[in-house]
Every structure is written in C-alpha cells, then in structure tokens.
C-alpha positions as a Markdown table, in Angstrom:
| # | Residue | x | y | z |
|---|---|---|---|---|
| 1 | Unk | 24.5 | -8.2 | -23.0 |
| 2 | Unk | 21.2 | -8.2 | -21.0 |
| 3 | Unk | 22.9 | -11.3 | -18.8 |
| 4 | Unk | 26.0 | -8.6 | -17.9 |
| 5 | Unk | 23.5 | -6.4 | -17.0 |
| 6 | Unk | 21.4 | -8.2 | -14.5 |
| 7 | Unk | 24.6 | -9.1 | -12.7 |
| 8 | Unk | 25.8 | -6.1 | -12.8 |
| 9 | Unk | 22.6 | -4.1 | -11.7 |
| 10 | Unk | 22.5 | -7.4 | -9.0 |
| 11 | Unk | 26.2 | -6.7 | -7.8 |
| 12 | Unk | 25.2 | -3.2 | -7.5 |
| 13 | Unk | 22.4 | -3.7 | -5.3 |
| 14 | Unk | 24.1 | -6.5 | -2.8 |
| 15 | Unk | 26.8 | -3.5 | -2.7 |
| 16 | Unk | 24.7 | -0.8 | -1.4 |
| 17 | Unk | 22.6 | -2.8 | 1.0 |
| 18 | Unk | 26.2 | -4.1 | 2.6 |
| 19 | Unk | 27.2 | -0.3 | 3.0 |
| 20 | Unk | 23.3 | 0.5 | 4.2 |
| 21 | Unk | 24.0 | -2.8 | 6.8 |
| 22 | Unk | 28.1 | -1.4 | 7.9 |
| 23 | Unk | 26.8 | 2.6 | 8.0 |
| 24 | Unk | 23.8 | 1.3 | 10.4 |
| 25 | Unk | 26.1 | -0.6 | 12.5 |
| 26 | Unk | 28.6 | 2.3 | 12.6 |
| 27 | Unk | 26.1 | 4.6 | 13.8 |
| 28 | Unk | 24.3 | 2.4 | 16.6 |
| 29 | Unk | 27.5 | 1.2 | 18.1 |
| 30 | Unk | 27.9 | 2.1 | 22.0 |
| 31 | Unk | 29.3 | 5.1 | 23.6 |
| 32 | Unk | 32.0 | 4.4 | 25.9 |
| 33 | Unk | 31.9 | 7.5 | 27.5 |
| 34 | Unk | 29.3 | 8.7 | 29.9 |
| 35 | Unk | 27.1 | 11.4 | 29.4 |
| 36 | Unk | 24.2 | 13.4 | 31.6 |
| 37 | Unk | 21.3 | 12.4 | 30.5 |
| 38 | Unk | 17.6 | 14.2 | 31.0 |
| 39 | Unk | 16.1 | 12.0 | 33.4 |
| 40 | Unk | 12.7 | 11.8 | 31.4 |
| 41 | Unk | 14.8 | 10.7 | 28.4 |
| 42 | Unk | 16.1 | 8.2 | 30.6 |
| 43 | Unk | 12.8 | 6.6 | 31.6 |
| 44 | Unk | 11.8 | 6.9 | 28.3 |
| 45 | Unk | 14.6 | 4.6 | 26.5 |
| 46 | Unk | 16.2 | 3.4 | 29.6 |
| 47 | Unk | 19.1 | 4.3 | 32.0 |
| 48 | Unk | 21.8 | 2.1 | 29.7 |
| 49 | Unk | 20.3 | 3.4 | 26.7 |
| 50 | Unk | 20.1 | 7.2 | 27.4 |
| 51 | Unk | 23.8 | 7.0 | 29.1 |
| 52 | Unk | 25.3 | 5.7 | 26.1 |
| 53 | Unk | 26.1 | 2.7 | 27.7 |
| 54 | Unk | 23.5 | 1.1 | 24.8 |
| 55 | Unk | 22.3 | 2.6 | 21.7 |
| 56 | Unk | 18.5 | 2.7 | 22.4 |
| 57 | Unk | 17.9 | 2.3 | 18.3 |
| 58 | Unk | 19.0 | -1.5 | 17.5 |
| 59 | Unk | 21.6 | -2.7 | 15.6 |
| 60 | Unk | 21.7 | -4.7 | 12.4 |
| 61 | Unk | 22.2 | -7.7 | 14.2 |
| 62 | Unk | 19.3 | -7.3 | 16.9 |
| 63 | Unk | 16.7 | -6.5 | 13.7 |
| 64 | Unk | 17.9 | -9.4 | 12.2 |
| 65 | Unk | 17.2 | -11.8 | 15.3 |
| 66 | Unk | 13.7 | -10.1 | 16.1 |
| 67 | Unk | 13.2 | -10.9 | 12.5 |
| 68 | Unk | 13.9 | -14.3 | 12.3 |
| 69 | Unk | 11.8 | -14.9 | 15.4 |
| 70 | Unk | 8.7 | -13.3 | 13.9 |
| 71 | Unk | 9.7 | -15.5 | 10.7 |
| 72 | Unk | 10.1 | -18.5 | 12.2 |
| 73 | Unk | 6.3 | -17.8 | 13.9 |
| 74 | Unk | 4.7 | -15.7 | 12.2 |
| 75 | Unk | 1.0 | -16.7 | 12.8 |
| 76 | Unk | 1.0 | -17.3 | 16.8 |
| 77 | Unk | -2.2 | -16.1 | 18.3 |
| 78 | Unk | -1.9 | -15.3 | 22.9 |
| 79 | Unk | -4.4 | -13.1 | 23.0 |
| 80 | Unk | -5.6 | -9.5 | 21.7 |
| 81 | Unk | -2.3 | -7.9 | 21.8 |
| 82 | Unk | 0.0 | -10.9 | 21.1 |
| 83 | Unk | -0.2 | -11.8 | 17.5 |
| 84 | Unk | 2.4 | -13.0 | 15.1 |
| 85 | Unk | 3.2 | -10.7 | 12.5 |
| 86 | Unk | 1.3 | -12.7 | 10.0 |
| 87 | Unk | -1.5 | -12.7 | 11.6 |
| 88 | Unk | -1.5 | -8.8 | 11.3 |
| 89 | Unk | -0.6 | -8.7 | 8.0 |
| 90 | Unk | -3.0 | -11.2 | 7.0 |
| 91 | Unk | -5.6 | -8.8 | 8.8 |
| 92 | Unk | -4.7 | -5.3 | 7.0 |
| 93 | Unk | -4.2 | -7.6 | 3.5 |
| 94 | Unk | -7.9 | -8.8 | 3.8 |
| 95 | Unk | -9.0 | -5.1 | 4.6 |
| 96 | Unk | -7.2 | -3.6 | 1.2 |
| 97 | Unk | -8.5 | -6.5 | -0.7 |
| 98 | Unk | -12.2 | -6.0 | 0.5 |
| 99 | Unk | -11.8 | -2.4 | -0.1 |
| 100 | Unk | -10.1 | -2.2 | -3.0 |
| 101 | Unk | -12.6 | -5.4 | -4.5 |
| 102 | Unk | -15.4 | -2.9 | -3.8 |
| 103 | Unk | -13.7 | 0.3 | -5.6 |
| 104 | Unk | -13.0 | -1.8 | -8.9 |
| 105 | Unk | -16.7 | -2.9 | -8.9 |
| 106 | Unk | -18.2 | 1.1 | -8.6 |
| 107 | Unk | -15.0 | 3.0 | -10.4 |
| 108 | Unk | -14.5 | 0.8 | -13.9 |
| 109 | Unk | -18.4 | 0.6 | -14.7 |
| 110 | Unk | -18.7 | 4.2 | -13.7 |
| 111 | Unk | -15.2 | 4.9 | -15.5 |
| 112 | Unk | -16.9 | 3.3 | -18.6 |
| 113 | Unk | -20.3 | 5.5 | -18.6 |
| 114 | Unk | -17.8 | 8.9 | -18.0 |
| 115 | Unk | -15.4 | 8.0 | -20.6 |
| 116 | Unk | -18.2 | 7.1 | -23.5 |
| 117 | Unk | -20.4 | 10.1 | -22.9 |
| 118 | Unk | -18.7 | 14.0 | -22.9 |
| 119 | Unk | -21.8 | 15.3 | -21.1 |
| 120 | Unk | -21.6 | 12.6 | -18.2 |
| 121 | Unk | -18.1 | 13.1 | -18.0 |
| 122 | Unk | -18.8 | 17.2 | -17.5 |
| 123 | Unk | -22.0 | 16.1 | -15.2 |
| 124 | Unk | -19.4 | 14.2 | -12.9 |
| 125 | Unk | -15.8 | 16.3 | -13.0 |
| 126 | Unk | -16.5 | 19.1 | -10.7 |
| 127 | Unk | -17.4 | 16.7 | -7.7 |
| 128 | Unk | -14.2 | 14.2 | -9.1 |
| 129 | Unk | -12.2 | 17.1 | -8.5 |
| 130 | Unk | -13.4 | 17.9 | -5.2 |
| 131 | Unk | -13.4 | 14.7 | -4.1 |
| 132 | Unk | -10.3 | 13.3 | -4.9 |
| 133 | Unk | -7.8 | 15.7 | -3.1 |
| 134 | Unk | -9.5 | 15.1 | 0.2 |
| 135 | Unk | -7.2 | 12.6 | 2.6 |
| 136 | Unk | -9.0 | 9.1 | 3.2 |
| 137 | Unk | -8.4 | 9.5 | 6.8 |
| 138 | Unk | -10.2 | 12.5 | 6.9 |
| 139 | Unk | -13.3 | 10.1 | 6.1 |
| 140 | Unk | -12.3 | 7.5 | 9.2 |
| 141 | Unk | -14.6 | 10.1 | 12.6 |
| 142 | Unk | -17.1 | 10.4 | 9.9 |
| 143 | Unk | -17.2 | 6.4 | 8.6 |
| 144 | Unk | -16.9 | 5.1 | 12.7 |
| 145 | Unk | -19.5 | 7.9 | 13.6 |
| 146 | Unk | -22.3 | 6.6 | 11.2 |
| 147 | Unk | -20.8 | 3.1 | 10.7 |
| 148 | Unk | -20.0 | 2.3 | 14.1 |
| 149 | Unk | -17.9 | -0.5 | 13.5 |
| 150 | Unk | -13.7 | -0.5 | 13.7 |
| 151 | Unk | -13.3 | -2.8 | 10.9 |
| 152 | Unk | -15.8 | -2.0 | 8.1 |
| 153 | Unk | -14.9 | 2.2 | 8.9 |
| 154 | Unk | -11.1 | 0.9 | 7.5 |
| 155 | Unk | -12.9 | -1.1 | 4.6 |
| 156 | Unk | -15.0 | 2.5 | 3.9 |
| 157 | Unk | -11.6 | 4.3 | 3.9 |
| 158 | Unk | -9.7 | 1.6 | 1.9 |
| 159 | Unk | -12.8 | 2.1 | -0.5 |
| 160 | Unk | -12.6 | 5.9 | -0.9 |
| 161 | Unk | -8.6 | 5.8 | -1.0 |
| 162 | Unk | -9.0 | 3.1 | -3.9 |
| 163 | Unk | -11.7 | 4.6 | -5.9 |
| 164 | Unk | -10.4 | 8.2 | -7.3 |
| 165 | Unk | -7.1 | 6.6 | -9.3 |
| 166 | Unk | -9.3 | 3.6 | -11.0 |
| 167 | Unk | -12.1 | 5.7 | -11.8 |
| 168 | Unk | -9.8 | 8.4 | -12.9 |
| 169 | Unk | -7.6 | 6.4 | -15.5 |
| 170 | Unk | -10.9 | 4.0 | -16.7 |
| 171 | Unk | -12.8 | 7.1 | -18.0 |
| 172 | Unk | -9.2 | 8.7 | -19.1 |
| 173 | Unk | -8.5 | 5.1 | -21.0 |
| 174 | Unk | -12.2 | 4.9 | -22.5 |
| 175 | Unk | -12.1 | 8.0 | -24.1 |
| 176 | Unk | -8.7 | 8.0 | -25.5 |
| 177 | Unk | -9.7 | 4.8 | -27.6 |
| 178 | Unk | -9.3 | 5.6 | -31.2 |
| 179 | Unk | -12.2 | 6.6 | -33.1 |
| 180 | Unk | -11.0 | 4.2 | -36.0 |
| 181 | Unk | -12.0 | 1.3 | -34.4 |
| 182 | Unk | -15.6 | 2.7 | -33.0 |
| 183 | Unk | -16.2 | 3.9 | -36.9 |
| 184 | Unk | -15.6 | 0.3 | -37.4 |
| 185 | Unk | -17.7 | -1.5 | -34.9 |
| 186 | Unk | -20.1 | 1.1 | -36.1 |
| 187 | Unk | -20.0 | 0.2 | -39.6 |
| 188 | Unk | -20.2 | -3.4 | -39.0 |
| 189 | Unk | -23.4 | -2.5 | -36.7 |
| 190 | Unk | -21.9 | -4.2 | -34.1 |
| 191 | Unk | -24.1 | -3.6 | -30.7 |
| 192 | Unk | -22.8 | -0.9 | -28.2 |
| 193 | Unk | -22.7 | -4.2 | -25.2 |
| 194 | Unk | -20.5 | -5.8 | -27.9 |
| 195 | Unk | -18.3 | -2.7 | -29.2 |
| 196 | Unk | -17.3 | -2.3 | -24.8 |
| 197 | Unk | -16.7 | -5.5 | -24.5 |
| 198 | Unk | -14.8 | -6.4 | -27.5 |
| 199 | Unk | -13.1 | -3.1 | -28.9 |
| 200 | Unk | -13.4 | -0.4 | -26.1 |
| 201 | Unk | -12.6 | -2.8 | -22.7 |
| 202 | Unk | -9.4 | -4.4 | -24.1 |
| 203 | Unk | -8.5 | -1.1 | -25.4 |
| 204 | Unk | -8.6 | 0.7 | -22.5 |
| 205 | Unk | -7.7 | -1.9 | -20.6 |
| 206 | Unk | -3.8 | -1.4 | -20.3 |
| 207 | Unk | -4.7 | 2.2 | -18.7 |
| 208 | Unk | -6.9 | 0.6 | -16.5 |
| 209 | Unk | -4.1 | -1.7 | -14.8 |
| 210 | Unk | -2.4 | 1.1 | -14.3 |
| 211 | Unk | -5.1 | 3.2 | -12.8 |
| 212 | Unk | -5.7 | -0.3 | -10.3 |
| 213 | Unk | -1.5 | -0.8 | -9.2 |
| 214 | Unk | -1.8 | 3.2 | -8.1 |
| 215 | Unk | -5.1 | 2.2 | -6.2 |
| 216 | Unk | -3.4 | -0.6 | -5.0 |
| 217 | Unk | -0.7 | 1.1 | -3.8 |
| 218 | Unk | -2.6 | 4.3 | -2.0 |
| 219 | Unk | -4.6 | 1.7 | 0.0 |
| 220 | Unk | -1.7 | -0.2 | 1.4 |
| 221 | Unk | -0.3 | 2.6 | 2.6 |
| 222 | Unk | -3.6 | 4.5 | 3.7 |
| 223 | Unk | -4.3 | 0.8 | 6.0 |
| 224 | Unk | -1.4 | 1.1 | 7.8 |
| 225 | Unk | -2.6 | 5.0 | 9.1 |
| 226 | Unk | -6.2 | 3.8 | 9.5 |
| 227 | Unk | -5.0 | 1.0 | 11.8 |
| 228 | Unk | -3.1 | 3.0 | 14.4 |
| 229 | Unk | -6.4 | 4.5 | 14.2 |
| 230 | Unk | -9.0 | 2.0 | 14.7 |
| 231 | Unk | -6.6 | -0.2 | 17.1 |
| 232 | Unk | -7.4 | -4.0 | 17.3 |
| 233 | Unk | -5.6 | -5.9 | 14.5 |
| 234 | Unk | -3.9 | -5.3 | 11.8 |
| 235 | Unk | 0.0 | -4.3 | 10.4 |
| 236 | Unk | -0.8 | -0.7 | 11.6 |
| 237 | Unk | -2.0 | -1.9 | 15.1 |
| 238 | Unk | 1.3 | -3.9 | 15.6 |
| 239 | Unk | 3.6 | -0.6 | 14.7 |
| 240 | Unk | 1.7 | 1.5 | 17.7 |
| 241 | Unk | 1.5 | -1.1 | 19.8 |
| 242 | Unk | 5.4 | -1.9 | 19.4 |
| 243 | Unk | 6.1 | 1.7 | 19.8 |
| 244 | Unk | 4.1 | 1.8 | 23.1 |
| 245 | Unk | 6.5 | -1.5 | 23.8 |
| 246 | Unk | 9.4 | 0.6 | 23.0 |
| 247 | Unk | 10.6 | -2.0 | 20.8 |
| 248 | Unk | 12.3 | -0.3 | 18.1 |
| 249 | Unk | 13.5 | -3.2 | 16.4 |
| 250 | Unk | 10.1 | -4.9 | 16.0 |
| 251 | Unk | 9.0 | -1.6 | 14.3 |
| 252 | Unk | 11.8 | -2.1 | 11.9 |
| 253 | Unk | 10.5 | -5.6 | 11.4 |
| 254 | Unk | 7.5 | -4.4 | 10.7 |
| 255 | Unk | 8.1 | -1.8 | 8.1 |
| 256 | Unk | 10.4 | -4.7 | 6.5 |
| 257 | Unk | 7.4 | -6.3 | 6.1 |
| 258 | Unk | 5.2 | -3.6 | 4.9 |
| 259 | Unk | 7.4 | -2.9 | 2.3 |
| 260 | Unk | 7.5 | -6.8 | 1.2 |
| 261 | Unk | 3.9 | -6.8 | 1.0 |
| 262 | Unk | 3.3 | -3.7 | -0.7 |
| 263 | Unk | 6.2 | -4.8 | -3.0 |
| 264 | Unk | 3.9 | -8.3 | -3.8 |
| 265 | Unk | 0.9 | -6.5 | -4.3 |
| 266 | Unk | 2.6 | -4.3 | -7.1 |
| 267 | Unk | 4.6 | -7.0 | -8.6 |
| 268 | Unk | 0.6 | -9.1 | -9.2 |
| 269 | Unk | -0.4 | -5.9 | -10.9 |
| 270 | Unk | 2.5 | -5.6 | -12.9 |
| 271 | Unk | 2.5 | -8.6 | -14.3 |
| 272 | Unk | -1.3 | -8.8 | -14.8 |
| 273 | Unk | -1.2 | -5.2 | -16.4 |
| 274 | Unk | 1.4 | -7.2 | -19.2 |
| 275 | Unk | -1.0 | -10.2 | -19.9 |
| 276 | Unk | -3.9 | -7.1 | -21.4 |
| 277 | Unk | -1.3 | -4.9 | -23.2 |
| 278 | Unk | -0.9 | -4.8 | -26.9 |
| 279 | Unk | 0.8 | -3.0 | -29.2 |
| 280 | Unk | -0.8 | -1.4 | -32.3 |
C-alpha cells in the first residue's frame, strides 16, 4: 500500500513539473508580429527582445543549458566578479553555518536558564518580544557601521536571524518537560548538572531540533538579502550581479540552486531531529 503511494505521489509530481516545463515554454515562445516598443525598454532588454522578435525571459531550454554549464564548472575562479556558482554558494553556506554555529552556542544554554527558572523567563520576555519581530537586515548599517567589515556584519545578521527561533522553542521545550520525571530525579537526589543532562536535555530535545530547522531556514533566506547588500561573494552577490548582466536565465539558475541548498540544509535537520525523538 505505502509502495502504490510513493509512485503515485512520484507520478504526480513528474506530472506537474512537465506541465510547469510546457506552460513556461508556451508563454516565452516568440512573437511573430512586430510591436512599438518604448525605446528605454528597448535598451533595457534589447531591440530583438522588446520587439517581440525574442522573449527577453528565457525559455526552458536556455535555463537548462546555462544550468548545465554552471554544473559542469561550478567552482571556476577569473577574478572578483567571475565565480562559478559553487564558489558562491560555498561562500553564503559558510556564512549561515558560522552564524547559525554561534546562535546555537548563546540561544540553547540561555534557552535552558529561561526555561528552568519562571522568574528568569519573566526577567527576559519583554526584551524577547521586542527583539524578535525586528527584521535582521535592519541590523546590517548598524553591524558594518561598528563592525566595519562586509563579511563578519553578514555573520552578525546570520547570528541575530538565527537566534530568536532556537532560543524561543529551547526555553518553550525546557519548561514543558513533565514534572514526573523532575519529582523523580529529585527523589533519587540526582544533581541538577545531571537531571539537564540526562532527563531535561533529551527531553526537550525533539522541540529543540525544531526550534534549530526554523533557524536554519530564516538564515538561508536572510544570506541571500544580506549579500546583495554587502556585495563581494556569495549566492546573493551572484543574483545582483546577474541581474546588472541582464541574464535572466542565470538568475533562474541561481534560485534553482538556492532552493536545493536550502532544501539540504532542512533535510540534515530533519533527519537529525528523528535520531533525539522518543515516544512516551
């Protein structure tokens, strides 16, 4: 029964991508007929292109050449702003690691101290709730202002992004832990070190996954913002710089890949999260 379902859930999705592939084709085939055209329009995408002559948004076919180029070279280096796609993506991948690394080492201790202790967690929600709805680029003039550096300013933002949702669920997963099992650590006189590590951390440990594969995903998509911004290197540096190319098709590449990347990351998570969860 589950076999008939993957195939048919698999049929099902080779089916809609084929109609995505023929509706994209259908709507970037040529005009035939000429047209007036604005003549900044046709500076902008080119005489061919803004007459109708040639769609200036690319085919399915053209994607799928610009892809296969960037796949078949992915880490070429020709100077600062000639890198293969890998190289960017290796770039913006190091950046959310560094910054997410950082959050999980400040947001599950602290998570842990809000979660066991009502008065800390009082002492710290006011400034949690402020905190947490502000945008992480709104943190990227202030970060290269005092940080004055491109790279570690996108780190900072990565950091901030990455913190809220991990600290959030930690504390949340801490202090949902059922109080049978601290009345019976405490009745055993087991140490409070012990009672975290052993009863309260794998626990709360399933809600904490979950707090980490939101983080996770926030910073990948915050990098891609904070890159346009910060220029250089990086996934987001390759979309702006492609657009100032007008090169529409190795945007598309590019969010192809984004979404592959983001897609990994969660599927790491995902299957970490499964190794710590339990059932009572």
């Amino acid at each position: 029964m589950r076999s008939m379902q993957y195939w048919r859930a698999t049929f099902l999705s080779v089916a809609l991508f084929l109609a995505f592939l023929l509706l994209w084709h259908a709507a970037t085939r040529p005009d035939t007929g000429g047209v007036a055209v604005d003549p900044a329009y046709a500076a902008l995408v080119g005489n061919a292109a803004a007459s109708g002559s040639k769609t200036p948004f690319p085919g399915p076919a053209e994607v799928g050449e610009k892809l296969w180029q960037h796949v078949k070279d992915p880490f070429y280096d020709r100077g600062p702003n000639d890198k293969g796609i890998g190289v960017q993506l290796a770039y913006s991948v190091a950046r959310v690691l560094t910054g997410f690394g950082l959050a999980a080492l400040v947001a599950i201790p602290l998570g842990f101290l809000i979660g066991m202790s009502k008065t800390v967690y009082r002492a710290f929600d006011p400034f949690i709730q402020v905190l947490k709805p502000i945008s992480p680029l709104a943190w990227m003039p202030l970060a290269l202002y005092t940080i004055k550096d491109a790279d570690t300013s996108a780190i900072f933002v990565i950091f901030i992004c990455s913190l809220w949702p991990m600290l959030v669920n930690t504390a949340f997963g801490v202090g949902a832990v059922r109080q049978d099992w601290l009345n019976v650590a405490r009745t055993l006189e087991v140490s409070r070190l012990r009672t975290a590590l052993q009863v309260i951390l794998p626990a709360a440990a399933p809600t904490i996954m979950t707090g980490m594969r939101i983080s996770v995903g926030i910073a990948w998509l915050v990098i891609v913002a904070a890159e346009m911004l910060i220029g250089g290197t990086g996934i987001g540096y390759f979309v702006w710089n492609e657009w100032n190319n007008l090169s529409i098709a190795n945007i598309i590449c590019a969010i192809f890949f984004i979404g592959l990347i983001g897609m990994l990351l969660d599927t790491l998570l995902a299957r970490a999260a499964r190794l710590v969860s339990y059932r009572e």
